[in-house]
N, C-alpha and C positions, 0 to 999 in steps of 0.2 A: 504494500500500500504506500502511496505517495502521497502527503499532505503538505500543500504551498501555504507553508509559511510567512512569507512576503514576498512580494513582486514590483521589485523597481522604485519604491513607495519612498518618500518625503526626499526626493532628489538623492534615492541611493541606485546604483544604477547594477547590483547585485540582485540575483532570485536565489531565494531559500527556500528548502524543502528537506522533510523530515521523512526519510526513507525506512520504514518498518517493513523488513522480511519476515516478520514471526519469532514468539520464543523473544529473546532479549535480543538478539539483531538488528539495533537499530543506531542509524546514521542522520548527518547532515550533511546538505549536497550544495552546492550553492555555484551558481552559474552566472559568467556573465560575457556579453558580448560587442563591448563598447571597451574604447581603450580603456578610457577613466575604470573601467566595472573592471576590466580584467588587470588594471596595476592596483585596484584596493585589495583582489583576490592575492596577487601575489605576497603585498602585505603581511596579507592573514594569514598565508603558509608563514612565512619569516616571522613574525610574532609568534604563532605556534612555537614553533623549531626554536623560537630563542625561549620563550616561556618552558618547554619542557625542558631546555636545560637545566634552567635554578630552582623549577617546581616538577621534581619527577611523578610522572601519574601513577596510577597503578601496574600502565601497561607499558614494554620496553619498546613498545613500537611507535610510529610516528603517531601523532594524535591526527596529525593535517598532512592532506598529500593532494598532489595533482593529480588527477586522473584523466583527463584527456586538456590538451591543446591544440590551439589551431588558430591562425592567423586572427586575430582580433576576437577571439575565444578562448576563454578556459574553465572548467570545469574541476570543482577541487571537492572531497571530502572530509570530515571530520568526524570521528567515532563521537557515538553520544555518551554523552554524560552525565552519570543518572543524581538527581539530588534536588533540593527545592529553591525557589527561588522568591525572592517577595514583594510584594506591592509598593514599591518606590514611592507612589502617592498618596502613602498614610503616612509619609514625612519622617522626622528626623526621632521623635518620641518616639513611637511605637517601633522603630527600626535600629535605634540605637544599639544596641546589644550586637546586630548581624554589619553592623557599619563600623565599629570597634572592628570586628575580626578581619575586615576587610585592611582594613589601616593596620592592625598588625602583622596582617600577614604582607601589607605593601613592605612595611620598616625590617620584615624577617628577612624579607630575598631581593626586596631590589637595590639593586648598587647605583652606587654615586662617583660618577669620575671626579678627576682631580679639579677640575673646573667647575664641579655643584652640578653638573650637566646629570642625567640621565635615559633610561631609554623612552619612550611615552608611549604607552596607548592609544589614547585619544579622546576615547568615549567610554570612561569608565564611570559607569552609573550602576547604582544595586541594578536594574534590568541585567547587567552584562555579567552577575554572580551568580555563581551555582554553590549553595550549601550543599556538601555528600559528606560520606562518610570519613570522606578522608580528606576534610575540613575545605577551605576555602579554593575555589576555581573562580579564574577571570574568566573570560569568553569573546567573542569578537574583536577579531585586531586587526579589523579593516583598514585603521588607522596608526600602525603602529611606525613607529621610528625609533631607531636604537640608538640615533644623538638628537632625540627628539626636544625634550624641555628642562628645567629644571624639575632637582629631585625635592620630590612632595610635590607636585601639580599634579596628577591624578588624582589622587583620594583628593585634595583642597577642592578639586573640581567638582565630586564626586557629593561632596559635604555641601556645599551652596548648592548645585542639582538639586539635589534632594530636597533643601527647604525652600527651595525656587517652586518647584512642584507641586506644595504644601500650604506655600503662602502667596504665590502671584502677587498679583498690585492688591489683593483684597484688606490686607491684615500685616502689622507690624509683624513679626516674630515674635515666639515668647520670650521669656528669659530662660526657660528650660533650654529652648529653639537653639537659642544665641549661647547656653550655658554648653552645648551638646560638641556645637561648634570650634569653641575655642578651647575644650579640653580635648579632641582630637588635632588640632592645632600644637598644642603643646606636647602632646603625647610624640607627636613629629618630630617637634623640634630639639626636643629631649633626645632621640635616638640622633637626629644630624642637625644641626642649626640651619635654619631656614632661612633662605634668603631675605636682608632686610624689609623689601617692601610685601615679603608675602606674610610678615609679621607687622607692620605698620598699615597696609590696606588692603589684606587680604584677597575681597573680591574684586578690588579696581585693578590689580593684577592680574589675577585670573581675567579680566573682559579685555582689558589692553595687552595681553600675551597673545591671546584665541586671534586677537586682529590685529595685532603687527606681526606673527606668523600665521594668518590665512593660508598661506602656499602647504603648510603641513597638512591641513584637511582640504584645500581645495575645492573642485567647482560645488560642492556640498553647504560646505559653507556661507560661501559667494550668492544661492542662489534661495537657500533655506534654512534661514537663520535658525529659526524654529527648531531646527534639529540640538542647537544646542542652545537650551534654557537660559541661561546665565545674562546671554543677551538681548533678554529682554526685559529686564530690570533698564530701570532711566536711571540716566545719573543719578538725580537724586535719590532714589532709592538706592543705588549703589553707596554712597555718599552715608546714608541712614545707616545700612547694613553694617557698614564697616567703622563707624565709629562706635554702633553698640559691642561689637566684635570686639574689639581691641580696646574699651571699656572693663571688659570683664576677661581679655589677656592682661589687662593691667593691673587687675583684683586678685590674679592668681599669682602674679611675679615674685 
């Protein structure tokens, strides 16, 4: 059985589909046939390949592999992997606990070159986690680069995502919201010091990073903002966020 999971959808120019032969058998197929579709596939092979390095799976085999090419095609699989995932839209309270493990398991295994630099993901949002048994999986690395960002910009991105989500233009943040925040923050910057301004304006960083490198997610970006939350907060809210933020980084110091 074949079931399309996505198709080409919010300017991604990848098709997903979740391939069940029976019995435990089951896979992720993802195709695409546009240049853009087929260098974000290749991507996700090379993020695989370097993710199973520092996070070995269960299995000693490839998690991600190409299975067929061809001229402005390619077609890649990835074994499924089985465990839970959570509702990103109940926000930062109710997810706390599975957003912790993600941010440790970021500070266990990802490395930091000698210039703060590291590898980046791109779109790492609870959607992109798999809880199993053998704790914490990232997922989709359509976006990945191995001198991609500074290290701590995923989970930071990952933390405002989520109470972007949560709270849109309707409602301040709580203080729980903002408490959640900047103790994942420090928890960071404890394992490696953070760069100055991702510890003085947190998310005006994060918006002004995502758009003075555009060219790392490309026409995605450029065309569907929407894809990534973050930028659609206004200044002023940007401006709100990060002065409660670093209010209550400054209650913890």
């Amino acid at each position: 059985m074949i079931e399309l999971l996505r198709n080409c959808s919010n300017g991604n120019e990848v098709s997903t589909y979740l391939v069940d032969a029976g019995g435990s058998v089951r896979k992720i197929v993802k195709t695409a046939a546009t240049p853009i579709g087929v260098n974000n596939l290749r991507r996700e092979v090379e993020g695989w390949d370097w993710y199973q390095k520092i996070r070995p799976l269960e299995t000693g085999e490839p998690i991600c592999r190409i299975v067929q090419e061809k001229k402005h095609y390619l077609k890649i699989e990835i074994k499924f992997i089985d465990g839970t995932r959570v509702d990103c839209r109940k926000g930062l309270e109710k997810n706390h606990k599975m957003i912790r493990e993600v941010v440790e398991h970021y500070c266990e295994i990802w490395p930091r070159h000698p210039d703060n630099g590291s590898p980046l993901h791109g779109d790492l949002s609870l959607d992109n986690v798999i809880y199993g048994a053998d704790g914490v999986c990232i997922i989709d690395w359509e976006h990945f680069h191995e001198e991609g960002a500074p290290w701590g910009f995923d989970p930071l991105y990952m933390l405002f995502e989520t109470l972007f989500l949560r709270i849109r233009n309707s409602r301040q943040p709580s203080s729980k919201e903002i408490g959640i925040v900047a103790g994942n923050i420090v928890f960071l910057n404890n394992r490696y010091k953070l760069q100055s301004q991702m510890m003085d304006r947190p998310l005006r960083f994060l918006v002004d990073f995502i758009i003075d490198n555009h060219t790392l997610w490309g026409r995605e970006l450029t065309l569907f903002r929407n894809k990534f939350p973050i930028l659609a907060f206004t200044p002023d809210r940007v401006s709100s966020i990060d002065k409660m933020v670093c209010s209550e980084l400054r209650a913890r110091a």
